[in-house]
Each structure stands twice: as structure tokens, then as C-alpha cells.
C-alpha positions in Angstrom: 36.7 -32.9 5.7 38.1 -34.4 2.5 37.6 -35.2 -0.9 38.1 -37.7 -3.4 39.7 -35.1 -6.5 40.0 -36.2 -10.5 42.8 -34.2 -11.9 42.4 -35.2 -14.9 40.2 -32.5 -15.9 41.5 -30.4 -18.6 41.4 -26.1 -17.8 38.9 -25.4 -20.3 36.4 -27.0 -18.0 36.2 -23.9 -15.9 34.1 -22.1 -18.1 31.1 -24.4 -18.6 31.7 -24.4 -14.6 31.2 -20.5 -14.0 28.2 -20.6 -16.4 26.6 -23.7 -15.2 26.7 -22.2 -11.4 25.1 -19.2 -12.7 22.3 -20.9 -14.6 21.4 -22.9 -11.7 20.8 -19.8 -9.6 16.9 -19.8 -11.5 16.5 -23.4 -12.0 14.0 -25.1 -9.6 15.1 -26.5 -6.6 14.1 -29.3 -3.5 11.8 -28.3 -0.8 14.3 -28.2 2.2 16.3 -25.4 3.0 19.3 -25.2 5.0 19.9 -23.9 8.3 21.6 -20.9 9.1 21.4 -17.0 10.1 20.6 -14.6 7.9 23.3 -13.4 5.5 22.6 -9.6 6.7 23.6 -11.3 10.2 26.8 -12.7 9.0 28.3 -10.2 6.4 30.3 -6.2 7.6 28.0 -3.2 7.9 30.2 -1.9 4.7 28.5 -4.0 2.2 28.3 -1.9 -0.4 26.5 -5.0 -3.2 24.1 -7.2 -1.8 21.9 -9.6 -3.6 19.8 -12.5 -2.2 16.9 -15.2 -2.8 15.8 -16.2 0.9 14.2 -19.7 -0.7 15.1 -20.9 -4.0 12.5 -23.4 -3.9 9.7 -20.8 -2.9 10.9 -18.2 -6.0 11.0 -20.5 -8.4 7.8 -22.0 -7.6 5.9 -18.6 -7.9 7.4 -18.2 -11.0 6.2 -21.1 -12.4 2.6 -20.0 -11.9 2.6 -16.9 -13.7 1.3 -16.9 -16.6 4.5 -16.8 -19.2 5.7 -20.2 -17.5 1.7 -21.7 -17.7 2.1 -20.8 -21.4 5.3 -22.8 -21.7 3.3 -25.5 -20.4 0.4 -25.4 -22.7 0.4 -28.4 -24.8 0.3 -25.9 -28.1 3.8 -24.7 -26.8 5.5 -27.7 -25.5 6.8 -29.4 -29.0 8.6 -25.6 -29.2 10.1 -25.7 -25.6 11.3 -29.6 -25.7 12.8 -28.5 -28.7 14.7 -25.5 -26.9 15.5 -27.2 -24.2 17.1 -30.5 -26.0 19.1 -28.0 -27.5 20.3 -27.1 -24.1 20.6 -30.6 -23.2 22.7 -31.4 -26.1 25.1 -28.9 -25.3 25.5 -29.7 -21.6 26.2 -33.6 -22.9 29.7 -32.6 -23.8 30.5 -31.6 -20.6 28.6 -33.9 -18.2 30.9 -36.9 -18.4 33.7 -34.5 -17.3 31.7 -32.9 -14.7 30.5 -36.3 -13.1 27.3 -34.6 -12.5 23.8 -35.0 -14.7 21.9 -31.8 -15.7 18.6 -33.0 -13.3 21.6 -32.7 -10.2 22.4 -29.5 -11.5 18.8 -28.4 -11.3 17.9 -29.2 -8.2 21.3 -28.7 -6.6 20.6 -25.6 -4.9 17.5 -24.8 -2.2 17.2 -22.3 0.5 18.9 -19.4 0.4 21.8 -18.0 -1.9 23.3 -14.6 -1.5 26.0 -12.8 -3.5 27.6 -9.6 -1.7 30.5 -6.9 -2.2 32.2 -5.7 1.3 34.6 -1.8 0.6 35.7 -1.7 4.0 38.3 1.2 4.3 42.1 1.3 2.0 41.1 -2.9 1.3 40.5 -3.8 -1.7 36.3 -5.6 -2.4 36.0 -8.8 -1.2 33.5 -10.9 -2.3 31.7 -13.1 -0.5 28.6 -16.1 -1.7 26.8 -17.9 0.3 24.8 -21.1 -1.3 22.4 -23.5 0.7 22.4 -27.4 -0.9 20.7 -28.8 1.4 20.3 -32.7 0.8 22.8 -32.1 -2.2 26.0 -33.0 -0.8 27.7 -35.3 -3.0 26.8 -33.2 -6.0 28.4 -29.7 -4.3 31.4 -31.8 -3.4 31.5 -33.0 -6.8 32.1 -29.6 -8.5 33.8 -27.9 -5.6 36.4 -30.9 -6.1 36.2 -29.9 -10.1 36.9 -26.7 -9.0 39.4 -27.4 -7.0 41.2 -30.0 -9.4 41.5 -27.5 -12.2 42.8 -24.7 -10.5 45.8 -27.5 -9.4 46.2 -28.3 -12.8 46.9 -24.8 -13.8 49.5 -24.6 -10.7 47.6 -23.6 -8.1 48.4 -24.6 -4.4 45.4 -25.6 -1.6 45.7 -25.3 2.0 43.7 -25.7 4.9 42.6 -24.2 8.1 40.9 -26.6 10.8 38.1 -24.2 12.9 36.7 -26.8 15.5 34.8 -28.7 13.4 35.2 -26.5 9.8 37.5 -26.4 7.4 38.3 -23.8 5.3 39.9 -24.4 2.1 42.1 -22.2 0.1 43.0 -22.1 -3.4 45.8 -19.9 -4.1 46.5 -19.4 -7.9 49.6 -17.4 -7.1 48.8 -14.0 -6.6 45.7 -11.8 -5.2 43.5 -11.8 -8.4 43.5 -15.7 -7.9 42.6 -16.8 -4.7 39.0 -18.8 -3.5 38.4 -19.1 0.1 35.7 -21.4 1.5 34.2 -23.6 4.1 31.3 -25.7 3.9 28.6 -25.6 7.3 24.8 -27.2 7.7 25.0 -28.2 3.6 25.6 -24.4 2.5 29.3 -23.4 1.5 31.0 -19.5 2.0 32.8 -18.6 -1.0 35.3 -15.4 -0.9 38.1 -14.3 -2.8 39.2 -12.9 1.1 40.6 -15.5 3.5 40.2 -12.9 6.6 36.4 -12.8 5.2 35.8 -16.0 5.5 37.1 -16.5 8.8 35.0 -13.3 10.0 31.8 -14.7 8.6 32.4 -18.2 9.9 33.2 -17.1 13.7 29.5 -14.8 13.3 27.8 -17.9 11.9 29.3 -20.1 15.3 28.4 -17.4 17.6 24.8 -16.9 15.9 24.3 -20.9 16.3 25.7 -20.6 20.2 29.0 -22.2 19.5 31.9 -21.4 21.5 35.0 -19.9 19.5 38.3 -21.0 20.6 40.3 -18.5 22.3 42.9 -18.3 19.5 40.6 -17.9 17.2 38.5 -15.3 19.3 41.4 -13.6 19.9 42.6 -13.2 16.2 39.3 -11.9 15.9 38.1 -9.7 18.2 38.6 -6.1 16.7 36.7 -7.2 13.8 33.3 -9.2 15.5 33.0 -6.0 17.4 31.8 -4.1 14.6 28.4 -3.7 13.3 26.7 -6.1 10.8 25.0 -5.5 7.7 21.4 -5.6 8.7 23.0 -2.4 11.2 23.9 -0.4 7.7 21.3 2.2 7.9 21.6 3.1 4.3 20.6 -0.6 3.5 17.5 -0.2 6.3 16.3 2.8 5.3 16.3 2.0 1.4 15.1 -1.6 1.7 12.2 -0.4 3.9 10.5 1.1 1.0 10.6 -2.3 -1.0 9.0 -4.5 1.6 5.6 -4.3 -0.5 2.4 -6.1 0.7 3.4 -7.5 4.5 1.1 -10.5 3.5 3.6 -10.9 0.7 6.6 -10.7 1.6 9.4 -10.1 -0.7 11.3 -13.4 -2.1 14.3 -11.5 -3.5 16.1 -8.9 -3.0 19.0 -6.2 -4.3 20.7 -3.6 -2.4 23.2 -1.4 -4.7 25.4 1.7 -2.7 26.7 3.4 -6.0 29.0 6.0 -4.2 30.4 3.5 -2.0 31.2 1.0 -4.2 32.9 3.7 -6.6 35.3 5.1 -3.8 36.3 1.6 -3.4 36.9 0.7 -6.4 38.9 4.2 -7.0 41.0 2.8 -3.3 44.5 2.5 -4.3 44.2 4.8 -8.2 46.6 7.1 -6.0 46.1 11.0 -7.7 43.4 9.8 -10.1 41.3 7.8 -8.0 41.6 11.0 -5.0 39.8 13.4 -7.9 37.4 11.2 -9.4 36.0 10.9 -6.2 36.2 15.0 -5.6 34.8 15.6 -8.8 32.0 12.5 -8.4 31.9 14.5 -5.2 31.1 18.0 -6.6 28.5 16.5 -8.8 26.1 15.7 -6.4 26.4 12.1 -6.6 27.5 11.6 -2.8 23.5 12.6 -2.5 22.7 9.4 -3.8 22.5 7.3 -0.7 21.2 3.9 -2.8 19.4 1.7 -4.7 17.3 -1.3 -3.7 14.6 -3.8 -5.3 12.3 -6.2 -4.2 10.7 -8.9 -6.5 7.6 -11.3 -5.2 6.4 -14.4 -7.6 4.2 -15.8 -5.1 0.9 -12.9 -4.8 -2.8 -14.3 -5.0 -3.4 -11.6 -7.7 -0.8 -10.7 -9.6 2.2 -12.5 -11.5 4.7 -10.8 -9.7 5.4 -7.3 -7.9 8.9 -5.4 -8.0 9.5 -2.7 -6.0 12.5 0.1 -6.7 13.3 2.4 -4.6 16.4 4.8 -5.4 17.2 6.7 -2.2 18.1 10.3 -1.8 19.5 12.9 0.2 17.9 16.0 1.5 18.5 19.0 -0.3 19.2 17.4 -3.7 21.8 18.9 -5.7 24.3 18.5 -9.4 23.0 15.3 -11.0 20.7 14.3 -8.9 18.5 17.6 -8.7 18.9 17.2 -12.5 16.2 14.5 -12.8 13.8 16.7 -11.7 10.5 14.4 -12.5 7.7 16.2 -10.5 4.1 14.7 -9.5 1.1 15.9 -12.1 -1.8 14.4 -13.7 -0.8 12.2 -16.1 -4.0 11.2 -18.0 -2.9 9.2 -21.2 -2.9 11.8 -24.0 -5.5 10.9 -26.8 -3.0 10.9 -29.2 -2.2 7.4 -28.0 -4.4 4.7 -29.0 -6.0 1.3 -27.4 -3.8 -0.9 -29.2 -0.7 0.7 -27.9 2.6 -1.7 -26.9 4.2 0.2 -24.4 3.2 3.6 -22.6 5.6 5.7 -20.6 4.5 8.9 -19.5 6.3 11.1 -17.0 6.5 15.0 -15.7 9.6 16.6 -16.1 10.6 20.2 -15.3 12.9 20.8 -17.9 14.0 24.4 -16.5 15.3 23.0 -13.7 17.2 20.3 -15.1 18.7 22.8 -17.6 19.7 24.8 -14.6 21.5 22.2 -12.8 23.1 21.1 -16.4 24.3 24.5 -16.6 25.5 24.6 -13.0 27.4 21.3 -13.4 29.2 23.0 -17.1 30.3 26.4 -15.5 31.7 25.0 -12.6 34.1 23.2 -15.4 34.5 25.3 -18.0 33.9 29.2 -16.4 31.0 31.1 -15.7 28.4 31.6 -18.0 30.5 28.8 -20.6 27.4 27.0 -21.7 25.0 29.8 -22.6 28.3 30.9 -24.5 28.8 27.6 -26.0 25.1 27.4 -26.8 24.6 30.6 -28.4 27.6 29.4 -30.7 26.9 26.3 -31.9 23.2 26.2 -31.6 21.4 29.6 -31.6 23.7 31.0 -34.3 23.1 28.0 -36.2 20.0 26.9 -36.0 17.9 30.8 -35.2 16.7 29.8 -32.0 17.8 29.9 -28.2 17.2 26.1 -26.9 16.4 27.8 -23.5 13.9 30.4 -23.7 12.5 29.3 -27.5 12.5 25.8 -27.0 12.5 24.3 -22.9 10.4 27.7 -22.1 7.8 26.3 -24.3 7.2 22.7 -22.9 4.9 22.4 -20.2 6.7 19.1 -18.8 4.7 16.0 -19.9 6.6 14.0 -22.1 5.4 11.0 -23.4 6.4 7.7 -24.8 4.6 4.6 -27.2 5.2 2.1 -29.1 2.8 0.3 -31.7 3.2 -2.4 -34.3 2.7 -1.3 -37.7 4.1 -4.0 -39.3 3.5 -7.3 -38.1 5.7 -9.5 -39.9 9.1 -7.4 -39.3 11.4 -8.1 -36.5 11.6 -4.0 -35.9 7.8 -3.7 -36.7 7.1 -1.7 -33.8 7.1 2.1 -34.7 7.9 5.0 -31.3 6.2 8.4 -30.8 7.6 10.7 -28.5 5.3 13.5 -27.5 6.3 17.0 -25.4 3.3 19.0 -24.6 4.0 22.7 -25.0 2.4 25.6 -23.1 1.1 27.3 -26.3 0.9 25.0 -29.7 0.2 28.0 -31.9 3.3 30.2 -30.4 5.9 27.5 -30.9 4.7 27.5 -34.5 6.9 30.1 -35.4 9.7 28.7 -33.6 9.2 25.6 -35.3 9.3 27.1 -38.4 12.6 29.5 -37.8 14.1 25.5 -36.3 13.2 23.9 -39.9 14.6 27.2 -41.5 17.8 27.1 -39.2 18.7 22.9 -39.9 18.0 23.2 -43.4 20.0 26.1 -44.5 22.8 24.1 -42.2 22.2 21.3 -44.2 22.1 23.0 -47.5 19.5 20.8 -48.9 15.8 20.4 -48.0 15.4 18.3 -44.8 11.7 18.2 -44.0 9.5 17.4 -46.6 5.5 19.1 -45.6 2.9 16.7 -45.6 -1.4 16.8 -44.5 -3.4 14.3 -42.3 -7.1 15.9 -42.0 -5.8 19.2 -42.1 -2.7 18.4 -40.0 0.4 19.6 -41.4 3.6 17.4 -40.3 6.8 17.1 -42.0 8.4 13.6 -43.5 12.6 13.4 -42.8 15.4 11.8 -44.7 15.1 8.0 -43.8 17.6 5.0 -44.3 17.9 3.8 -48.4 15.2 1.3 -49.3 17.0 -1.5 -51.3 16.0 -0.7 -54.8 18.1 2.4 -53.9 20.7 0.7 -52.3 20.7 -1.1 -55.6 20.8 2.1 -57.4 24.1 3.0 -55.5 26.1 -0.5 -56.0 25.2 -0.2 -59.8 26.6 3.3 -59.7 29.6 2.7 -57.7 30.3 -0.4 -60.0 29.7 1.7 -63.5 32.5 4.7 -61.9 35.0 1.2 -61.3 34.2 0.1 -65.1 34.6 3.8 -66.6 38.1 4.7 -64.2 39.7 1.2 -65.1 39.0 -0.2 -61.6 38.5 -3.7 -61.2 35.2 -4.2 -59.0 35.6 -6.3 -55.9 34.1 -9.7 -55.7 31.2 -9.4 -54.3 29.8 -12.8 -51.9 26.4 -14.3 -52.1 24.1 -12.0 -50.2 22.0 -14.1 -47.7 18.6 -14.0 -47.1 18.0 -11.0 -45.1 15.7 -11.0 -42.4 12.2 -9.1 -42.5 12.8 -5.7 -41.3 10.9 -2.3 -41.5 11.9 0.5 -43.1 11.5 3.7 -40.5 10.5 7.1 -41.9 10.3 9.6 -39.6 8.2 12.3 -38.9 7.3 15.5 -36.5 4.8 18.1 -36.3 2.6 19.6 -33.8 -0.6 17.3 -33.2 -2.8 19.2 -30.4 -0.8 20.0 -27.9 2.0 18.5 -28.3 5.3 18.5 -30.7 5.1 15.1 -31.5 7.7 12.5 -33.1 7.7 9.2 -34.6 9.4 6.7 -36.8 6.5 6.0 -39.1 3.9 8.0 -41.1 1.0 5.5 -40.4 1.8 6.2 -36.4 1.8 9.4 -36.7 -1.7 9.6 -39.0 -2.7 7.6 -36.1 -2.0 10.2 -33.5 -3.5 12.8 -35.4 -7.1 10.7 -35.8 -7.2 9.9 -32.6 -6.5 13.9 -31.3 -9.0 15.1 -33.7 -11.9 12.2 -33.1 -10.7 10.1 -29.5 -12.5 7.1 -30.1 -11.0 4.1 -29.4 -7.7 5.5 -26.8 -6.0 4.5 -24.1 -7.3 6.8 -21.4 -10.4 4.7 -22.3 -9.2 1.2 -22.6 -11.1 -1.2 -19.8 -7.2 -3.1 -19.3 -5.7 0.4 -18.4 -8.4 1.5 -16.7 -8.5 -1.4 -14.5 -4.6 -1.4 -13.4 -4.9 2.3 -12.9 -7.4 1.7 -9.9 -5.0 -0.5 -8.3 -2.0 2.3 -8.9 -4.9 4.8 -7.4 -5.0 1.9 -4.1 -0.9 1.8 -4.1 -0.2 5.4 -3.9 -3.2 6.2 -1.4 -3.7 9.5 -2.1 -0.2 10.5 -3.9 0.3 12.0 -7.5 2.3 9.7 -9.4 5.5 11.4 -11.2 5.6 8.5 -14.2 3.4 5.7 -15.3 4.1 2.9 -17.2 1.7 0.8 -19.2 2.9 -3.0 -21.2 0.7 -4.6 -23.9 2.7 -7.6 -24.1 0.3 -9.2 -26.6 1.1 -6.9 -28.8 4.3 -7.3 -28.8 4.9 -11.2 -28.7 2.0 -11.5 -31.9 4.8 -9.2 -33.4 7.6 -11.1 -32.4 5.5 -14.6 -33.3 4.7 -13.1 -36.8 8.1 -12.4 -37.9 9.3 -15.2 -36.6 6.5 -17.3 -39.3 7.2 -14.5 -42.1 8.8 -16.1 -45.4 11.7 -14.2 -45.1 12.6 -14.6 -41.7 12.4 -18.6 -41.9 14.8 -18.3 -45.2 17.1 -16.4 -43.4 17.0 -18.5 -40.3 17.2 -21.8 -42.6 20.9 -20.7 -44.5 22.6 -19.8 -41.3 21.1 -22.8 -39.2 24.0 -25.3 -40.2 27.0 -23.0 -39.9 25.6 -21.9 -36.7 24.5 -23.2 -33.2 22.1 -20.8 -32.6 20.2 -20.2 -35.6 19.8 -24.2 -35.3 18.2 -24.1 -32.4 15.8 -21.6 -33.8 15.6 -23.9 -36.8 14.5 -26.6 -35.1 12.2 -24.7 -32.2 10.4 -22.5 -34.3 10.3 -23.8 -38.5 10.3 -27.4 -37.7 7.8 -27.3 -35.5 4.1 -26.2 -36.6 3.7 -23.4 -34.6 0.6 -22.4 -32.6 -2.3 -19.9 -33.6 -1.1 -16.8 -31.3 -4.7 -16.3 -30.8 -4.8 -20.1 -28.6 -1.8 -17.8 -26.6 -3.1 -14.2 -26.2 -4.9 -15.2 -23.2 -1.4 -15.7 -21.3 -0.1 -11.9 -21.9 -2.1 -9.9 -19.5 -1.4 -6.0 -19.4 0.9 -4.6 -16.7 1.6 -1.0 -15.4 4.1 0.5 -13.5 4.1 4.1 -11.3 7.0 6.5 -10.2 6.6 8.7 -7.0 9.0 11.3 -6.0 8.8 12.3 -2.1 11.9 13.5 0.5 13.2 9.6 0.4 13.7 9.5 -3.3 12.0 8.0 -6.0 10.0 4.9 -5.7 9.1 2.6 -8.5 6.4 -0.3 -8.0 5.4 -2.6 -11.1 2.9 -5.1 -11.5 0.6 -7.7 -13.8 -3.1 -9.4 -12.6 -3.0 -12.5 -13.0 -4.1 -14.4 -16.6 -7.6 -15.7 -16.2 -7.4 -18.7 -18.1 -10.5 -20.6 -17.2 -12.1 -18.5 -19.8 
């Protein structure tokens, strides 16, 4: 094999390389894909990172139907997402002539399947290994593989090559280990490692796979390694990935496969001492219990936009960290606190004894037994009047809760947060709510919680950031004490137009049943309307309700340990009015020449006239998400219907 090489190309192309080849990765693609086994087939049972699209042309094209890339389409969006993307193209202009290839090659360069993998095999250092399918795309791979290859000779480095029958593997040694690119090129895909025995090991599988006969030097060489298992043997991988093959009707288009312990022993191989008792101590925590993590995404379902599957596996007993996330099944009926309208919803079960236990477990076994009730009992019981064990964790039931809910629409931060904790008696913890105020307070020396009423609900208002009149108030003090101590004041620059942003204030107080706490009085008022008269909630809402009987289908008779509910409505006409508010565009408009970015936003979003969000509402649908914890770990499965837009 050979190619023509330019070596004229000046080092700093290598950047725009690296990113470009990442980009691609989620641009569409052509319809052929090439042929070859199955990465699992190819790469060493020790694969400890493993991430791969099986057709880029089939992923890309299901995610083009959902409903986010439908609304990119609509002819109300368009003018804003030529304008984004001429930006883009503007950009790439500077570097296409050096390149040699046009963005449309870029785009449709890669097809079939791509795969990106990490291999800790024993005392070696990771290798990485790629694989990439072009099929039909030759002269543009060999393009930038020879751009590749050009600018690593102009910064010194050597090539050399290794004839395998028909193959040839190229190396590009940049003079020592950190430096080094393996690769050959087979059926229009190319192997990429920064391991030269890698590559050799994954083309003699690939051969043998396609029924080619190695020669017997190169069998020989070899041998000890193709005797040993493949990845799709590792049963870590099998037993983890199992749990994310979804819908068999469906099956999954993507995948990720994470070992955590492994791949931090490996990257601790050679840290001598250091690396030895990391691992020990990584060890003693419990994390050696966490056997891995894997994910499954599918864009091409009949009724829904997209499904992801997550499954973090676990060993059997659970102990240190990982008994510490002690989320346990329950009913996890939306409080009424929460309203229709909400954002986001994330509600979960969580036994707060236990994870204190395990907390407590993992501190002694550091510091000396019985070192954090000591610890505690000095620097927060003495302090504050309360014992965060029994007054405090003895008092919560478990259900914590989670929202979020614009409050003011035309500021980039105007979504306000609640955080809820049901306790097991509301009027008990009264008085340990009090004695807590007492305690922080007379810490403070100063009054921290100021008492305010909602329909007879008494919550308390805290210390928030300055609003600018007295952030005012301060610069025209600070600059009267320069005038009156013979200090010159500094210069101060033209202040900017600032964007629209919302002040927080927050709040806590015991609604109901729960000790709740938010970022903004007019959420909280919210939460306490809605606990004393639950009209219009979220338990009730027809688009909860409705995903809810498809979480009921999914778990088949299991209690879910967290659910996860996404108004994304709400939050783009939040994002869409700030971006319209006055003070916003200002802001946008002074830095837009002075910088690339704010340009782009300049020209996308203020000179075009923008759509009425209510022409786009109809492409956010609702989306929920459920947790279950059984013997294999936890499992975490989240989905959105499809838009209707025929309506």
C-alpha cells in the first residue's frame, strides 16, 4: 500500500485534525457498511473501556427522526440553524484547503461500525485500540491518514512498515512511547493503536475470523497470545451488557462498557509504592465490589425518541462505598408539594441510616474507632445543639425529593430547585428545627433565618447574594474610605451589559411532611398551596401519568428505587425567553465582535426573527426515567414518546 504524502503541512494542523475525527463520529453517514467481525471478536478479554456504534448510518438516521432534530428542520427554525451552521462552515474554511478534504467528505466519511476500546492486560501499560469502517470513502481516509502521517514527519517523527500477506501496517514513531500510532487498513476500515503488538494481535484474529491462513512466522510470533480469550468471553462485560439489551425488537444501536476497578489498577501499574496502596486502600473501600458499568442507547423505536439503558453492576454482599448508596425500592407517588408545571422531577428512596453506617465504617477504619461520632459530637453537636444522627437522619423517613420550576422566564438561571426530605414525625422535628436555627445563629453571631407566613405556614427566608443597588451601596462605600484615608481609587473599566440573571433567595421550613428547601420564595409559596389545596400536581398530570404506565409495563411487577420525570418545554421556553430578553441581546451584541462565539449567537439568535415558542412546544414531549435495585446492581432505563405532530 502507499501513499501520495504533502509535507508541507504546518504542525498546527493536528489539532483541527483530532477535533474534526471526533465531530465526524455523529455526523450522518452513507448507507454501506464495511465488512468485518465484530470488534468484541477481535479485541483481548481485558478490555477494560469499550465503546461502539454497530452502524453509523442506522444511528444517525434514528436520530434524525426524533423530535429535537424534526424541530431543527421546521421551516420557523431553519434561518436559526443555517445560521449556526455557516458559522461552522466558516470556521472549517480555514482549514479545508490544508486538509484537501471538503466538510460534505467529512460528513459522510464514516459508515458502519466505529469502536473505541482500552486493553489493561497485566504489568503493560493501556493500549488503545479504534476501529473505523469508511466504506466507499477511500480516497478521503487516505487523505487524512497521509495528513496525519505528514505532520508527525514534520515534527521528526520516523514511519515504518510491516508487510502481513496482503496488509500493511504502518507505524509512526514520534520518538518515545507516549508518541507512537500503529495501524493497518482492511475491507475500507483502518485499526488504530498506540500498541504495535495490538495491532498485529487484532489483525491475525481479523484473518483467522475471515478464514485466511496466517503465515507460519507470523502464527508463530503469535501464538501464546491468539490462545487467549476474546472480549465478548469477559464475563463482566456479558453479564453487565445483558441487562442493557432493552426491547429484542429494538435492538440497541450503541453501546458503552466501563470496568472502573480494572481500569484504575492499570492505570496505578508501574506507581511502584503509591500505586500498590491506592489500590489496597480502593480495595478496602469496597470498590473492588463494583464489577461495572454499561449503557445502551436506541434512536430507531416505533414509539419513543430514544431508549437508554444503564446498568451499574454489583457484587454480592455489598460493602464500604458501595453499600453506602443504599437507594431501596418504595412507593414513590409524586409528593403534592410539586406542581404540574414542574421542569424536572427526581425522586428516590434512600436509607439514610445505613449509608451513615457504612460512612462511619469507612472513617474509623482510618482514623480509630469511634473517630467520627467523636469528630461529630465536636464540630457539629457542640455547635450546632443537635446530634446529626439520632436528631436529624433518625428523623427522615427516606424519600427525598428533587424539582425544578421557572420562576422567571426571561433569566438565563430562571429556574428555581426544591429539595424535599420527608420526616417520620413533622411536629417532633419542630423542636429540633428550632434548637438547629438556635445552634447556626448563635455560631453566626447575627440573625440567619428571617420567619416568614404562607397560609398559616411558617418558613424562614436566608441571607442571599447582594442585589445590585447594594452592590452599589458597597463600591460607593469602599470608594468614600479611599477618598477619606488618602487612597487613590482604582480605575475602574466600562461595565458591560450584564446578562439577565435571577437573584436566588433561599428558604426552608417544614411544608407537610417534609423539611423542604428552595432557592426562591414564590417556589416555595408554591409548595405550600399545593400541600394545603392539591389541585393542579404532578401526581395528577395526564403527561406523567401516561409515562408512568409504561414504567409500570417496564418493571413488570418491580418497585422502582428512583423516578425521573423531564418537562423540556419548560425548560427551552426559559432558555428561548432569555435568550429574546433586552438584556441578554445587549450583552450578547458588545461581546459579539471581540468574540467568535458570542457572534455566532449574534447572528443565530438577534439577527434572525425568532420563532413564537408556542409554533415549537409541540416538539418537547415529556420523558421519564426509573432506578431499580436487585442482586445485579442498579438498573436505569430512560425514555420519551414520540412528538405527535400531525396535530
Amino acid at each position: 500500500m502507499s501513499h501520495s504524502r504533502d509535507l508541507s503541512h504546518t504542525p498546527h494542523l493536528r489539532s483541527a485534525v483530532v477535533c474534526i475525527f471526533s465531530a465526524i463520529v455523529a455526523l450522518f453517514a452513507s448507507p454501506l457498511r464495511a465488512d468485518h467481525p465484530d470488534a468484541e471478536k477481535l479485541l483481548p478479554e481485558k478490555t477494560v473501556v469499550f465503546a461502539k456504534i454497530d452502524n453509523v448510518k442506522d444511528f444517525v438516521a434514528g436520530f434524525s427522526e426524533t423530535s429535537f432534530m424534526k424541530m431543527l428542520k421546521d421551516e420557523n427554525v431553519a434561518p436559526v440553524v443555517e445560521s449556526l451552521y455557516g458559522s461552522a462552515e466558516e470556521a472549517y474554511a480555514s482549514v479545508e484547503e490544508g486538509l484537501g478534504v471538503s466538510l460534505q467528505e467529512l460528513q459522510t466519511l464514516l459508515n458502519g461500525e466505529i469502536c473505541l476500546a482500552l486493553v489493561a492486560e497485566k504489568d503493560e501499560p493501556l493500549k488503545i485500540v479504534a476501529f473505523a469502517d469508511y466504506k466507499g470513502n477511500e480516497e478521503t481516509a487516505n487523505k487524512l491518514l497521509d495528513l496525519g502521517e505528514g505532520s508527525a514527519v514534520d515534527d521528526g517523527a520516523k514511519v515504518e512498515t510491516l508487510d502481513v500477506g496482503e496488509i500493511t501496517i504502518r507505524s509512526v514513531d514520534g520518538g518515545d512511547d507516549d508518541r507512537q500510532v500503529h495501524y493497518f487498513q482492511k475491507n475500507d476500515s483502518v485499526c488504530v493503536s498506540n500498541d504495535l503488538e495490538m495491532v498485529k494481535l487484532v489483525l491475525a484474529r481479523w484473518m483467522l475470523e475471515d478464514g485466511e491462513e496466517l503465515s507460519t512466522e507470523f502464527a508463530e510470533e503469535l501464538a501464546e497470545k491468539l490462545e487467549k480469550r476474546t472480549f465478548n468471553k469477559n464475563r463482566k462485560f456479558l453479564n453487565v451488557m445483558k441487562q442493557c439489551d432493552g426491547d429484542e425488537d429494538y435492538p440497541p444501536q450503541a453501546r458503552l462498557f466501563v470496568d472502573p476497578y480494572e481500569l484504575i489498577k492499570a492505570t496505578q501499574s508501574g506507581s511502584g509504592v503509591v500505586g500498590t496502596a491506592l489500590v489496597g486502600i480502593l480495595r478496602g473501600l469496597g470498590v473492588d465490589g463494583l464489577l461495572g458499568i454499561g449503557a445502551s442507547l436506541t434512536t430507531t423505536h416505533d414509539e419513543f425518541d430514544s431508549i437508554l439503558h444503564v446498568h451499574v453492576g454489583l457484587a454480592n454482599p455489598r460493602a464500604g462505598i458501595i453499600k453506602m448508596l443504599a437507594i431501596e425500592p418504595a412507593d414513590l407517588t409524586p409528593e403534592p408539594i410539586f406542581s404540574a408545571n414542574v421542569a424536572n422531577y427526581f425522586t428516590t428512596n434512600l436509607n439514610s441510616i445505613t449509608s451513615y453506617n457504612e460512612v462511619e465504617k469507612i472513617y474509623d477504619l482510618f482514623n480509630g474507632e469511634e473517630a467520627l461520632n467523636e469528630a461529630l459530637q465536636e464540630n457539629f453537636t457542640e455547635r450546632f445543639g443537635v446530634d446529626l444522627k439520632e436528631d436529624i437522619l433518625e428523623s427522615l423517613e427516606g424519600r427525598i425529593s428533587f424539582g425544578q420550576m421557572t420562576v422567571d422566564s426571561g433569566a438565563l438561571n430562571g429556574q428555581a430547585v426544591v429539595i424535599a426530605a420527608k420526616l417520620k414525625d413533622a411536629n417532633a422535628f419542630e423542636d429540633v428545627f428550632a434548637d438547629l436555627r438556635d445552634g447556626i445563629e448563635e455560631l453566626a453571631d447575627r440573625a440567619i433565618f428571617t420567619p416568614e407566613k404562607y397560609k398559616g405556614v411558617e418558613y424562614f427566608v436566608l441571607p442571599g447574594p447582594p442585589t445590585q443597588e447594594e452592590m452599589e451601596e458597597r463600591r460607593a462605600a469602599r470608594r468614600a474610605r479611599n477618598e477619606e484615608n488618602g487612597r487613590p481609587n482604582a480605575e475602574e473599566r466600562p461595565r458591560r451589559a450584564q446578562f439577565g440573571v435571577r437573584r436566588p433567595i433561599p428558604c426552608i421550613g417544614i411544608v407537610g411532611d417534609y423539611l423542604v428547601f428552595s432557592d426562591a420564595v414564590d417556589f416555595m409559596r408554591d409548595a405550600i398551596k399545593n400541600e394545603k389545596n392539591p389541585d393542579s400536581i404532578l401526581a395528577d398530570d395526564p403527561d406523567y401519568k401516561k409515562l408512568l404506565r409504561e414504567i409500570n409495563r417496564q418493571l413488570d411487577g418491580k418497585k422502582p428505587a428512583l423516578i425521573t420525570f423531564q418537562r423540556p418545554a419548560e425548560t427551552f421556553r426559559m432558555l428561548f425567553d432569555a435568550v429574546t430578553n433586552d438584556d441578554t441581546k445587549n450583552a450578547i451584541s458588545e461581546r459579539s465582535e471581540d468574540n467568535p462565539f458570542f457572534g455566532a449567537m449574534q447572528k443565530a439568535f438577534i439577527d434572525n426573527e425568532l420563532p413564537d415558542f408556542d409554533d415549537l412546544e409541540k416538539y418537547f414531549v415529556p420523558a421519564a426515567g426509573v432506578m431499580t435495585n436487585d442482586e445485579t446492581g442498579f438498573h436505569y432505563m430512560t425514555f420519551s414518546q414520540k412528538a405527535d405532530l400531525d396535530e
